[in-house]
C-alpha positions as CSV (number, residue, x, y, z in Angstrom):
1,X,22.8,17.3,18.9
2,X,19.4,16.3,18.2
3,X,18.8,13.3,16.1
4,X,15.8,11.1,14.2
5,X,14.9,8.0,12.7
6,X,13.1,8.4,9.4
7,X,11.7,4.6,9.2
8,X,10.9,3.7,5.4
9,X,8.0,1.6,4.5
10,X,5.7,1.9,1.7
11,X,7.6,5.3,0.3
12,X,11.3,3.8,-0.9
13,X,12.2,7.3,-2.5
14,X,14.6,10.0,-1.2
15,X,12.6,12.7,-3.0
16,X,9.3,14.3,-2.5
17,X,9.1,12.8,1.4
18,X,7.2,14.0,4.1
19,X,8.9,12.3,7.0
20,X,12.5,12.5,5.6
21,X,11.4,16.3,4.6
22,X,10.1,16.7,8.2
23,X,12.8,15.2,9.8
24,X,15.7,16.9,8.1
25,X,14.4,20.4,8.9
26,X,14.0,19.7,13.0
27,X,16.5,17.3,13.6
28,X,20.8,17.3,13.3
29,X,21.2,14.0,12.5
30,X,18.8,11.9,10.9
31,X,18.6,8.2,10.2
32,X,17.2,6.1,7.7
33,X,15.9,2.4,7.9
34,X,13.6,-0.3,6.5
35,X,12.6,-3.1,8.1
36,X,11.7,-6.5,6.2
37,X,8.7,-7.1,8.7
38,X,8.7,-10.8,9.7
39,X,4.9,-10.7,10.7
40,X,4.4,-9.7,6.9
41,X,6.5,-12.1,5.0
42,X,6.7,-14.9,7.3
43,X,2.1,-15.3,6.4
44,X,4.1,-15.0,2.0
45,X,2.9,-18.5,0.5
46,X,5.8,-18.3,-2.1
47,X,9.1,-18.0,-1.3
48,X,10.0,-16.7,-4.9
49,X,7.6,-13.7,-4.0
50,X,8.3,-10.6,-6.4
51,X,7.4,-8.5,-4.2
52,X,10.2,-9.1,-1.9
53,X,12.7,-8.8,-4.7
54,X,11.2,-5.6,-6.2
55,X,11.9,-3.6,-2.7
56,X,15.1,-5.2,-2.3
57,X,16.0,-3.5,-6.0
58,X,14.3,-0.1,-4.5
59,X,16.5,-0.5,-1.4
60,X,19.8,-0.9,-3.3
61,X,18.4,2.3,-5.3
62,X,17.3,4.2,-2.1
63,X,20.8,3.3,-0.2
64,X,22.6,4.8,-3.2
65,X,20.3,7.8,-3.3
66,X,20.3,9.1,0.0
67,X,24.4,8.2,0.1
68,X,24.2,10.8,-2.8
69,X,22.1,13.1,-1.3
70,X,25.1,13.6,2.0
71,X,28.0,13.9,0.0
72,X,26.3,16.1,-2.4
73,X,25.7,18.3,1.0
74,X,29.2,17.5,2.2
75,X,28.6,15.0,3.9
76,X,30.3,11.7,5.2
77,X,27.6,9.5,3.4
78,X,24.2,8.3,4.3
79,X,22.1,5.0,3.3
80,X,19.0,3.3,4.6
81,X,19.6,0.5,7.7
82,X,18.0,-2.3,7.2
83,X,16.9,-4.9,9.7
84,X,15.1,-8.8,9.1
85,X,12.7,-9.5,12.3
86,X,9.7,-7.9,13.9
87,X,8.8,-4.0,13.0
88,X,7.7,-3.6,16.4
89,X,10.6,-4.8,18.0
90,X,13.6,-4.0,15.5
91,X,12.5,0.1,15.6
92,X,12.5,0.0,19.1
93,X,15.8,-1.6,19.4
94,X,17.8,0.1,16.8
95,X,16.2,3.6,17.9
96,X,17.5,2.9,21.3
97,X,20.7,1.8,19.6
98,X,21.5,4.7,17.6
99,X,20.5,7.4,20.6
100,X,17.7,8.7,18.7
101,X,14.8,11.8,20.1
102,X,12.7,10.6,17.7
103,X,11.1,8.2,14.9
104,X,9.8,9.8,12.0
105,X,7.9,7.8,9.2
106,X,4.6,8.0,6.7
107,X,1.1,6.7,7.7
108,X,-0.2,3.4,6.5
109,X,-3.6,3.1,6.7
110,X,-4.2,-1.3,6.7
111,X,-5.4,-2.6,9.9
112,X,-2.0,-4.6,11.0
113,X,0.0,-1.0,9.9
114,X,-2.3,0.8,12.2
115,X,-2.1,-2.0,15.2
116,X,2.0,-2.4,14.5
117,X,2.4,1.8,14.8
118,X,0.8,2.1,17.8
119,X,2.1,-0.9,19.7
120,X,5.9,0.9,18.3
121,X,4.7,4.0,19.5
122,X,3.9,2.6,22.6
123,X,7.3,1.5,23.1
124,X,9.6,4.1,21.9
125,X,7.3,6.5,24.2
126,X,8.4,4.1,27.1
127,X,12.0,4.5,26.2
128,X,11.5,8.6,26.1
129,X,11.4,8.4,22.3
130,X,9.0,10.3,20.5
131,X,6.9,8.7,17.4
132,X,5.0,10.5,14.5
133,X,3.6,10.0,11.9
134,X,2.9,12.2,8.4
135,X,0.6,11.9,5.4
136,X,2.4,10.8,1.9
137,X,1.0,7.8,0.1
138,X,-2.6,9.5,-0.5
139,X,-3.6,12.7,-1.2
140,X,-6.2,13.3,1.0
141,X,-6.8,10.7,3.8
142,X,-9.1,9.7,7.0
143,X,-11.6,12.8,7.6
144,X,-10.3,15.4,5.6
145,X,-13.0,14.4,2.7
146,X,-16.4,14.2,4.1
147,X,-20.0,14.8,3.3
148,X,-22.1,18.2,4.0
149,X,-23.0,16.1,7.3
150,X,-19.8,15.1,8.3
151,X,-20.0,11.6,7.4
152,X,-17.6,9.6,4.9
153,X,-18.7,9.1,1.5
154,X,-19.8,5.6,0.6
155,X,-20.5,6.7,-2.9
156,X,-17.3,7.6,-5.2
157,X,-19.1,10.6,-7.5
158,X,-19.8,12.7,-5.0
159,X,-16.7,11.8,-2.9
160,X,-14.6,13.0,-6.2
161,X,-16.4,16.3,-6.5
162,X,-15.6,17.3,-3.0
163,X,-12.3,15.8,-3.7
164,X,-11.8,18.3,-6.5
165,X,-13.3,20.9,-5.3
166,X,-10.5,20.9,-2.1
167,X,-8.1,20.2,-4.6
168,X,-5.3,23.6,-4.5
169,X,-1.7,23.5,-5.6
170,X,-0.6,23.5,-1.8
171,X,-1.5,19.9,-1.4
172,X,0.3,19.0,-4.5
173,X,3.0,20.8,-3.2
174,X,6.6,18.6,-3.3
175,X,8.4,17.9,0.1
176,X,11.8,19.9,-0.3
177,X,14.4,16.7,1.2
178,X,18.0,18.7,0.5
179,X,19.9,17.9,3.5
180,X,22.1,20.3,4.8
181,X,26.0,19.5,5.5
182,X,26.0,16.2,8.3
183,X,22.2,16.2,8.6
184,X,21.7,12.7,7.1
185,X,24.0,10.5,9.3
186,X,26.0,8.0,7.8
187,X,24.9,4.3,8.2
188,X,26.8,2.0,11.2
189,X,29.8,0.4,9.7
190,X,29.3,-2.8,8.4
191,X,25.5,-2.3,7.5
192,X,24.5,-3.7,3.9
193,X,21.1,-4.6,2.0
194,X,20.6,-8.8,2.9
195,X,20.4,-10.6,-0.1
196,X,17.1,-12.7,-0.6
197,X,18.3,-15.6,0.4
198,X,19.2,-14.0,4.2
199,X,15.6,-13.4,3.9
200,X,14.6,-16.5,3.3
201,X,13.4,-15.9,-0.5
202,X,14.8,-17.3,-3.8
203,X,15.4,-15.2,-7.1
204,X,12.8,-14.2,-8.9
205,X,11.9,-13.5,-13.0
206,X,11.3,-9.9,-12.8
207,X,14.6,-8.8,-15.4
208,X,12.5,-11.4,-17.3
209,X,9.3,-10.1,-17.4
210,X,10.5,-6.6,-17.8
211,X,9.3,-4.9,-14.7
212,X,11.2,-1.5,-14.2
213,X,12.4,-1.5,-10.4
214,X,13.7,1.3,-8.0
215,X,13.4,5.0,-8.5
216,X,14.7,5.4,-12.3
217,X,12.4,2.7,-13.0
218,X,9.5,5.0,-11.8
219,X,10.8,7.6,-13.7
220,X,11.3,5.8,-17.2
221,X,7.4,4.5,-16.6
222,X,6.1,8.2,-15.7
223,X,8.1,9.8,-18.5
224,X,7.0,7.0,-21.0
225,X,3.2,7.4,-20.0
226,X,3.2,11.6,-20.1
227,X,3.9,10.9,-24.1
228,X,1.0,8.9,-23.7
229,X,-1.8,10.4,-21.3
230,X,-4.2,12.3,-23.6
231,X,-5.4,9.1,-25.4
232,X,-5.5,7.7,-21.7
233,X,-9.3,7.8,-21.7
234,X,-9.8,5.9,-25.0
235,X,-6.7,3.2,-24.8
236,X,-7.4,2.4,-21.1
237,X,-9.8,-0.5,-21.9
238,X,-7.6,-2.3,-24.6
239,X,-5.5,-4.9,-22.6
240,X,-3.6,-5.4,-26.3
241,X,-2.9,-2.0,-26.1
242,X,-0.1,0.5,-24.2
243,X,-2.9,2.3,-22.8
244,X,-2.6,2.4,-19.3
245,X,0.5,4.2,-16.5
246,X,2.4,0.8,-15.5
247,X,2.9,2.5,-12.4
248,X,1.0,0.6,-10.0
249,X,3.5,-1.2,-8.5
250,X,5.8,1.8,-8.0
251,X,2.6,3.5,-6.3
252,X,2.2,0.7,-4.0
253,X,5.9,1.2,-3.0
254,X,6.5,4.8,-3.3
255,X,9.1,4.9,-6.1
256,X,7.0,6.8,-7.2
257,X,5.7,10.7,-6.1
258,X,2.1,10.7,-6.2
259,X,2.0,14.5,-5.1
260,X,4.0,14.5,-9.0
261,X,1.9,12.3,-10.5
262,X,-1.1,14.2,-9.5
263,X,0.1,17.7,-10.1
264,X,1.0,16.7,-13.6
265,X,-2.3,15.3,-14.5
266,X,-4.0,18.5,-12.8
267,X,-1.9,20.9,-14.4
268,X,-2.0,18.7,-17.7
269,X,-5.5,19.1,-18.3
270,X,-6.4,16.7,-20.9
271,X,-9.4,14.5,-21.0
272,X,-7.3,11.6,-20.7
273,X,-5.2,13.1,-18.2
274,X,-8.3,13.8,-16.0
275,X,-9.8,10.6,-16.6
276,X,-6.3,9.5,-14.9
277,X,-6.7,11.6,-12.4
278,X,-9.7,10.2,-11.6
279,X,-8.2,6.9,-10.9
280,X,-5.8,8.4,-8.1
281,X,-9.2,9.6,-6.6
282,X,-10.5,6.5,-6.7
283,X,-7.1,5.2,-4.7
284,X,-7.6,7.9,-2.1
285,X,-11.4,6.8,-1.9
286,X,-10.3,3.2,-1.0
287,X,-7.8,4.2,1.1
288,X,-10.5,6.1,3.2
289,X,-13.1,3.3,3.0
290,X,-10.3,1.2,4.7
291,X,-9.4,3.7,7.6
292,X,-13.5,4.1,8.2
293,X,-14.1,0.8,7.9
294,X,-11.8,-2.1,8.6
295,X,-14.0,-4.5,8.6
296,X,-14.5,-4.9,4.7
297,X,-11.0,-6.6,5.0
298,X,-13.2,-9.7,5.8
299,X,-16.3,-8.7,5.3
300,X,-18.6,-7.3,2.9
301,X,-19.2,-3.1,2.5
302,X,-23.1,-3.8,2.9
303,X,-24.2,-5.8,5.1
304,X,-27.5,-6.6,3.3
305,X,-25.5,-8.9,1.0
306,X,-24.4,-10.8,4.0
307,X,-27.2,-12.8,2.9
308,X,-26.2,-14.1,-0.3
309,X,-25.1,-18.0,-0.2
310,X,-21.9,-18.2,-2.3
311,X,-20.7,-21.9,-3.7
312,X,-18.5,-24.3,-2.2
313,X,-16.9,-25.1,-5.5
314,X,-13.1,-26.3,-5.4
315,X,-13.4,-27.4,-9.0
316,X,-14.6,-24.5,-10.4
317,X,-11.9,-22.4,-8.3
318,X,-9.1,-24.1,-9.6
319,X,-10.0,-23.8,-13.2
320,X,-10.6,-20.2,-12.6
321,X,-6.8,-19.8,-10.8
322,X,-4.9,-22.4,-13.3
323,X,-6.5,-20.4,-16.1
324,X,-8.7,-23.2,-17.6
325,X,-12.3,-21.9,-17.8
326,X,-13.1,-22.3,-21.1
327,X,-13.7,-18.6,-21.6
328,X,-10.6,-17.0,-23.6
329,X,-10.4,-13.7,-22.0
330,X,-10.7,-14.5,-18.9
331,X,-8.1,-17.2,-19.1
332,X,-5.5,-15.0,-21.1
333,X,-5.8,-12.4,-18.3
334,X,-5.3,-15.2,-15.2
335,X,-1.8,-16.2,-17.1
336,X,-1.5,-12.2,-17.5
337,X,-1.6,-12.5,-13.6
338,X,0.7,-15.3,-13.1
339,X,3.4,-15.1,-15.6
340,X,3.6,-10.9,-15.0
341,X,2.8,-10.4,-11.9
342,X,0.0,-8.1,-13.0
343,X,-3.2,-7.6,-15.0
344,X,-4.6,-5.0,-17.0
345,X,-7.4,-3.0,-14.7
346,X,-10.4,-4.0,-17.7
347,X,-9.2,-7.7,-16.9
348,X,-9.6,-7.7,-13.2
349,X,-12.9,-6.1,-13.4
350,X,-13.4,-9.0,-16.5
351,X,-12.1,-12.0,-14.3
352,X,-13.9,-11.1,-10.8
353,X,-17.0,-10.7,-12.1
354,X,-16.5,-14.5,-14.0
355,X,-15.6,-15.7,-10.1
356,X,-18.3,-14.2,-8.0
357,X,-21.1,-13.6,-10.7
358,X,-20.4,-16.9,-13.1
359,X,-18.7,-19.4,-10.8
360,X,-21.2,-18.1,-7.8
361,X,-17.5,-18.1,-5.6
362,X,-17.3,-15.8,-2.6
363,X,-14.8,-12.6,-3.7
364,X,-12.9,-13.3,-0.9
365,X,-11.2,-16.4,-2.2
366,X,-10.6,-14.3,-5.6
367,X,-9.4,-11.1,-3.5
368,X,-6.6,-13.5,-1.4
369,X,-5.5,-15.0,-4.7
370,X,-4.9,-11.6,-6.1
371,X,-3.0,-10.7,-3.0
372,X,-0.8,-13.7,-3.5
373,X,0.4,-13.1,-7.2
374,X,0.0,-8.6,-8.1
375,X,3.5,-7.3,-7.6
376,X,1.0,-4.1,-7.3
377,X,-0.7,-5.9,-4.4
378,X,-2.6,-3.0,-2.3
379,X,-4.8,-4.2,0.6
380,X,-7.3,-1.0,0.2
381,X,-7.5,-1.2,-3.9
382,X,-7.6,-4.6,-4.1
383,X,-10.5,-5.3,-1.6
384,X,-12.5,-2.5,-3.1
385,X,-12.2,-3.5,-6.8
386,X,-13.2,-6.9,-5.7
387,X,-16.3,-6.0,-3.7
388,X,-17.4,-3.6,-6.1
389,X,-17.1,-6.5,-8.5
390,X,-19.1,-8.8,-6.4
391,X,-21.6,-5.5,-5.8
392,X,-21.0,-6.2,-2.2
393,X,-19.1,-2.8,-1.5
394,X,-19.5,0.8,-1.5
395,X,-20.5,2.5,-5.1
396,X,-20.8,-1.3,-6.8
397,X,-21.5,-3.0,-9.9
398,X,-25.6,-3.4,-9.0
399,X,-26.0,-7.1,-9.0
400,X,-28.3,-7.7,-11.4
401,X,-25.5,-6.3,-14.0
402,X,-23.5,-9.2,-15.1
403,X,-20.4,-9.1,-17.1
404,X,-20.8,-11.3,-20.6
405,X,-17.2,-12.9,-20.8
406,X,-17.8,-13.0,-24.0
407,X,-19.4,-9.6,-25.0
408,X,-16.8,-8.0,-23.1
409,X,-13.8,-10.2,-25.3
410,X,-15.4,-9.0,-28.8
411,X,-15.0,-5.3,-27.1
412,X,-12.5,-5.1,-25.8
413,X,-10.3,-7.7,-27.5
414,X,-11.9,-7.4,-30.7
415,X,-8.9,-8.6,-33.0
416,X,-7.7,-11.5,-30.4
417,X,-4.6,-9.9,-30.1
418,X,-4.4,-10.3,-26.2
419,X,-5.7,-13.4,-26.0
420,X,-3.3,-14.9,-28.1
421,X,-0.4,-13.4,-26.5
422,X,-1.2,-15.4,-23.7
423,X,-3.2,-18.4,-25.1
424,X,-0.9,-19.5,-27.8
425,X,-2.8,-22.7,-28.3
426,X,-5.0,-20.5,-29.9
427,X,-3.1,-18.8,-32.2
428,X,-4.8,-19.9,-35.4
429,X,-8.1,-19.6,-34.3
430,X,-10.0,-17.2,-36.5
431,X,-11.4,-14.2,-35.0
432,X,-14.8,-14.8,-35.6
433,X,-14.4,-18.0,-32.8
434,X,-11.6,-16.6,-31.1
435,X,-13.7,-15.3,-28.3
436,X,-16.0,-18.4,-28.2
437,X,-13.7,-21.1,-29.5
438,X,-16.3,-23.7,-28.4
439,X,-18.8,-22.6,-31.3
440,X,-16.1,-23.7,-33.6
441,X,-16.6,-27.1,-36.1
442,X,-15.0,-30.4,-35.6
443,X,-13.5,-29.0,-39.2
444,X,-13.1,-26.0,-38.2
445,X,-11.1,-26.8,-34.8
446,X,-9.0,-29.5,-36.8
447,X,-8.2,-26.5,-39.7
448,X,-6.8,-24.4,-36.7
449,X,-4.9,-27.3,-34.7
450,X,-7.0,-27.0,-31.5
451,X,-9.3,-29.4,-30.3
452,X,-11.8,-27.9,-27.7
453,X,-11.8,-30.3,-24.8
454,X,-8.8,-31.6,-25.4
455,X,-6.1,-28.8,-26.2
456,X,-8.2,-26.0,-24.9
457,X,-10.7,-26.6,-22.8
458,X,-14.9,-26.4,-23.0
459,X,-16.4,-23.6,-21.0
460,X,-16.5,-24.8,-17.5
461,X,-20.1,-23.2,-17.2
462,X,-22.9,-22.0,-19.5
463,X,-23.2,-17.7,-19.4
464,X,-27.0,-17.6,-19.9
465,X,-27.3,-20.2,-17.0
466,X,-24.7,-18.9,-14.8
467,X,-26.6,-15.8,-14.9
468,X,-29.9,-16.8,-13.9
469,X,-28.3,-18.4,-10.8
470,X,-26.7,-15.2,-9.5
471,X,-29.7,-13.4,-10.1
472,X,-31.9,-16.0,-8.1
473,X,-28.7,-15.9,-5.1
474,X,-28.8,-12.1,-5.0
475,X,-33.0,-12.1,-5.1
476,X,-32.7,-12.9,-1.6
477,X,-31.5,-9.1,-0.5
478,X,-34.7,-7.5,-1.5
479,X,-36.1,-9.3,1.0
């Protein structure tokens, strides 16, 4: 009897799965795993990382599901392996170990993902095992977008239109996983999910800040958000409001379908949901950028801006990352970021233009900081929201456009309602200073119980000035 490996990464569903789909149709008896990749969480600077604890949740959930799945078929049972060590040298081992023809998983398309696969490739293929590989987290990846000349696109618009245009139901299509009586083997006795702890990871708050986890928490979020697409477009900028999907993190993971998520927006139709759909684009578009170019991991998209000198400021870094800037937006959404896990997509457009463009810091400082604290973390979205906010990537901000901190509070925040959720000393600041608390009266701050220096503090730099610096530093380019 023929059997497979389905090797779980980035995709912790057992629904809508290319490689489990794949694997159940050509093989008799097919494995699952996961492996908590010691080269990844080993470089973690937090031990209480939610990321860790929000897959182990999907891995309970997945375990249960594909268990589920086999005795629904008739089956003895089935659940995901899991393994603590190495990816490159625990999928070797354990393929070896369970007597597999092959290892079957989804693409990932980050530099170490890509070095990892083929260095396991490399040695299942010296053990006579046999390695592919299938697309599933984007919808269209690597070459299968380009430009009239063959080229990738660097610039997003016309990227989407060719997007759309070889846009058909087939690749929207769900992968049919129903396993057929025995296919989906049933786990080594003994096996169980390691609790964080054998991982070397201590609980985390995410029952306290509310996160939905796992597979049905995908589904409550997607359900929740279809009631709420059509005034997508509009709401999407109000960080006070329920505007936006709350599915990031369960795209990151694959909780999630994004072949769904993409076919409903399609077929939905709505300005709002197409204006969503737009987003997943623009998540296929970084994803591509990354797979062309691996170097913007470290460096910038255009070269040109190589040039610009950014500040050695440590100061002005740590009141950016401890939330103390002076500028009430952009602090609400840094304690967004660390008491959540998350922030609001306005906000991290908002608080990486205040780095690069008011603080004069390189994006890469802000970008690894990011990494550290989104529960949504992704390598290819992250790194392009942040050059585009420093206008050193493809399709940027231009640099001589400079977020106000200010202008885009009154607009976006108009009533204070977000800032005050997460800036409580500023509760009973009145909206007229609530966005430039600074401006307020010694009578005015002693009516409202906040003193500006004191209990909140003044703005670490001037806008106006701040602004005329970044446009001297980028001058330089034009050269």
């Amino acid at each position: 009897m023929s059997a497979a490996l389905v090797w779980f990464r980035r995709d912790l569903r057992c629904f809508d799965h290319a490689a489990l789909h794949h694997a159940l149709r050509r093989f008799d008896r097919v494995f699952c795993a996961f492996v908590f990749d010691t080269e990844i969480l080993d470089a973690l600077p937090r031990r209480d990382d939610r990321r860790v604890d929000f897959i182990r949740h999907a891995l309970v959930e997945l375990d249960a599901g594909l268990d589920a799945l086999a005795r629904g078929a008739g089956g003895e049972g089935s659940g995901v392996i899991v393994r603590h060590g190495r990816a490159d040298e625990e999928v070797p081992r354990l393929a070896s170990s369970l007597g597999v023809d092959a290892v079957l998983t989804n693409r990932d398309y980050e530099p170490y993902a890509i070095a990892r696969d083929r260095l396991v490739s490399e040695r299942l293929q010296a053990k006579g095992v046999m390695f592919e590989d299938f697309k599933d987290v984007v919808i269209f990846e690597r070459d299968e977008v380009l430009t009239q000349a063959g080229r990738p696109f660097s610039v997003f618009t016309p990227y989407r239109n060719a997007w759309m245009k070889r846009l058909d139901p087939g690749e929207l299509q769900s992968y049919n996983v129903a396993p057929h009586a025995g296919s989906l083997a049933p786990k080594p006795a003994g096996e169980r999910i390691p609790d964080l702890a054998e991982l070397g990871f201590e609980p985390t708050d995410l029952e306290r800040i509310g996160l939905a986890v796992g597979m049905r928490g995908g589904r409550v979020l997607f359900e929740d958000f279809q009631m709420r697409i059509d005034a997508y477009k509009e709401a999407r900028d109000y960080p006070a409001r329920r505007g936006v999907s709350y599915l990031s993190a369960h795209l990151r993971f694959g909780t999630v379908s994004l072949r769904e998520l993409a076919a409903w927006a399609w077929t939905r139709g709505s300005a709002g949901a197409q204006c969503w759909l737009n987003e997943l684009v623009w998540r296929d578009f970084y994803h591509m950028i990354l797979w062309h170019q691996p170097k913007v991991v470290s460096e910038n998209f255009r070269s040109e801006f190589d040039a610009v000198c950014w500040d050695d400021a440590p100061e002005l870094f740590a009141a950016w990352t401890e939330a103390r800037t002076g500028y009430p937006l952009v602090d609400a959404a840094m304690r967004q970021l660390h008491t959540a896990g998350y922030m609001h997509n306005r906000l991290r457009m908002v608080t990486a233009s205040f780095l690069t463009k008011d603080l004069g810091i390189d994006w890469r400082l802000g970008e690894r900081h990011f990494a550290q604290w989104l529960i949504d973390y992704d390598l290819a979205a992250n790194n392009g929201g942040w050059q585009w906010a420093a206008s050193t990537g493809c399709d940027a901000q231009p640099w001589f456009r400079i977020f106000n901190p200010v202008t885009q509070s009154e607009r976006f925040d108009p009533a204070g309602r977000f800032i005050r959720r997460y800036l409580p000393e500023l509760a009973r600041v009145p909206d007229r200073f609530i966005h430039a608390p600074w401006k307020m009266s010694p009578a005015d701050q002693r009516a409202c119980r906040v003193e500006i220096g004191k209990d909140y503090p003044a703005p670490v730099v001037d806008h106006a000035r701040a602004r005329e610096r970044t446009l001297a530093r980028f001058e330089i380019t034009k050269a």
